[in-house]
C-alpha positions in Angstrom: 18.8 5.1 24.4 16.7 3.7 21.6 14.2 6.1 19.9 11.2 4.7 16.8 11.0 8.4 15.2 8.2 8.3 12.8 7.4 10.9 10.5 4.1 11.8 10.8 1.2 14.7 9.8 -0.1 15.0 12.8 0.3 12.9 16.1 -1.3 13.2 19.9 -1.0 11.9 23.1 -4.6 11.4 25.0 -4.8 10.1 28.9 -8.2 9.2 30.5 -9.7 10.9 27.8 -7.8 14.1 27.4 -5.5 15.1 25.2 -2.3 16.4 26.4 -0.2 16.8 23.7 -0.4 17.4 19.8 1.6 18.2 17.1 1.3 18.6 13.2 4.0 18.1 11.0 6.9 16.8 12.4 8.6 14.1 14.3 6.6 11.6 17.0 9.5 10.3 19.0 9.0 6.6 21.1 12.0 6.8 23.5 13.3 4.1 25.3 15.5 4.1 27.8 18.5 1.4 28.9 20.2 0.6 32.1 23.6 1.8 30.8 22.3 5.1 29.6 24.0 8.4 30.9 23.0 12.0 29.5 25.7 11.7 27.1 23.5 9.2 25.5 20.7 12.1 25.1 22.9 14.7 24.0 23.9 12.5 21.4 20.4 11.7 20.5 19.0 14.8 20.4 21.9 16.6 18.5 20.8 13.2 15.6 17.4 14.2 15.6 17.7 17.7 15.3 19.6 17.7 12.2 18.2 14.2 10.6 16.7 14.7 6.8 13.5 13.1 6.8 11.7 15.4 5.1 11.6 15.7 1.9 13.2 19.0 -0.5 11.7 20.4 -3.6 12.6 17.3 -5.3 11.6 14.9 -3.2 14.1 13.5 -1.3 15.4 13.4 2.3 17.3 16.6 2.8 15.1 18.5 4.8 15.6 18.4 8.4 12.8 19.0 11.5 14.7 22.6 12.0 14.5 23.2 8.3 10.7 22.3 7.5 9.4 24.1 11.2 8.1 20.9 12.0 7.3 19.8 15.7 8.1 16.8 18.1 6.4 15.2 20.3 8.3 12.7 22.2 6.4 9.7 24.1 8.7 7.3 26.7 8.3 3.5 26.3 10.3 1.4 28.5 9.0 -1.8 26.0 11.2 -0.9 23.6 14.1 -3.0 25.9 11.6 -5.7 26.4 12.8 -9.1 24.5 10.9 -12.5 24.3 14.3 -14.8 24.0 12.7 -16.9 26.7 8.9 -18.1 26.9 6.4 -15.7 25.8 6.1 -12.7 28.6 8.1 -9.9 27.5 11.6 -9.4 30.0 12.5 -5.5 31.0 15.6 -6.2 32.8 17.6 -4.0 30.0 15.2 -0.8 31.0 16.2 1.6 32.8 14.4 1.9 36.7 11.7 4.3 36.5 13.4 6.7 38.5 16.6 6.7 36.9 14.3 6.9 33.2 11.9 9.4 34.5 15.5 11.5 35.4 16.9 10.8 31.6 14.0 11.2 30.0 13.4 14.9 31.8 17.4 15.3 30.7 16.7 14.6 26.7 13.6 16.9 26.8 15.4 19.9 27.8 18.4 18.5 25.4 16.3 17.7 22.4 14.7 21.6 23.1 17.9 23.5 23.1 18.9 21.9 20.3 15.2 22.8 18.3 14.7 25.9 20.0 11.4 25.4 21.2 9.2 23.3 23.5 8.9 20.3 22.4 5.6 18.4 23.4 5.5 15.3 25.5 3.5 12.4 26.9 3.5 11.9 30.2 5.8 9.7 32.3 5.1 6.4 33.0 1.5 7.2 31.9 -1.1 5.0 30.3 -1.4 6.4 27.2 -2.7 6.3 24.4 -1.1 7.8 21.5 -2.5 8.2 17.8 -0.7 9.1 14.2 -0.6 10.1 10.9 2.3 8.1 9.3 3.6 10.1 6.4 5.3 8.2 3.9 5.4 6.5 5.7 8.6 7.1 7.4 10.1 5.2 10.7 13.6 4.5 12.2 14.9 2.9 14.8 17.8 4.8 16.0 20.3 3.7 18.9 22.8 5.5 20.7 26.6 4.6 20.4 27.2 1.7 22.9 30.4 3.5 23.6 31.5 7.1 23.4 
């Protein structure tokens, strides 16, 4: 699984012109999913994301985690984020997942990524087209992969 987690203020998720998801402070969460990816893959992901520091303490640095602050995620899938251009200039998706196996994972790392928060964590919605809006603070963004092997 590949997830961009960007920091932000405030982030939402709007389709056909209504909003179905917002968030303040917290974590907006682009999730990708590959071919090879098994739930272990999620588990692993969410436990990361749960317990990264990206926010920052009383003296500014990273040590605060999403937990800690009482921050919120809102977690959007995108199946581009496995698309490469190594040939010619139209993305290639054969390293995403098939939406029915994605749609299945991605279902999986919701309910993960919520146990491990303890609370509902909002979401876009699958396979959707959305559009999705943000408030970068910092601004801070990773790119985080799950181990190839476990």
């Amino acid at each position: 699984m590949r997830a961009v987690v960007q920091r932000v203020s405030s982030a939402s998720v709007t389709i056909a012109g209504t909003r179905v998801a917002a968030i303040d402070r917290g974590l907006l969460i682009l999730l990708g999913i590959e071919r090879t990816d098994t739930p272990l893959d999620g588990a692993w992901l969410a436990r990361k994301l749960a317990s990264a520091r990206l926010f920052a303490d009383e003296h500014g640095k990273l040590n605060r985690s999403l937990r800690e602050v009482g921050g919120r995620a809102l977690v959007v899938s995108q199946f581009t984020l496995f698309g490469t251009l190594d040939k010619g200039t139209r993305p290639d998706f054969h390293r995403a997942a098939p939406p029915a196996e994605a749609r299945a994972l991605y279902e999986t790392f919701l309910g993960q990524l919520e146990t491990e928060l303890g609370e509902r964590v909002e979401r876009g919605e699958f396979g959707a087209d959305m559009q999705v809006a943000l408030v970068n603070d910092g601004p801070v963004t990773l790119l985080l992969d799950s181990p190839p092997a476990r």
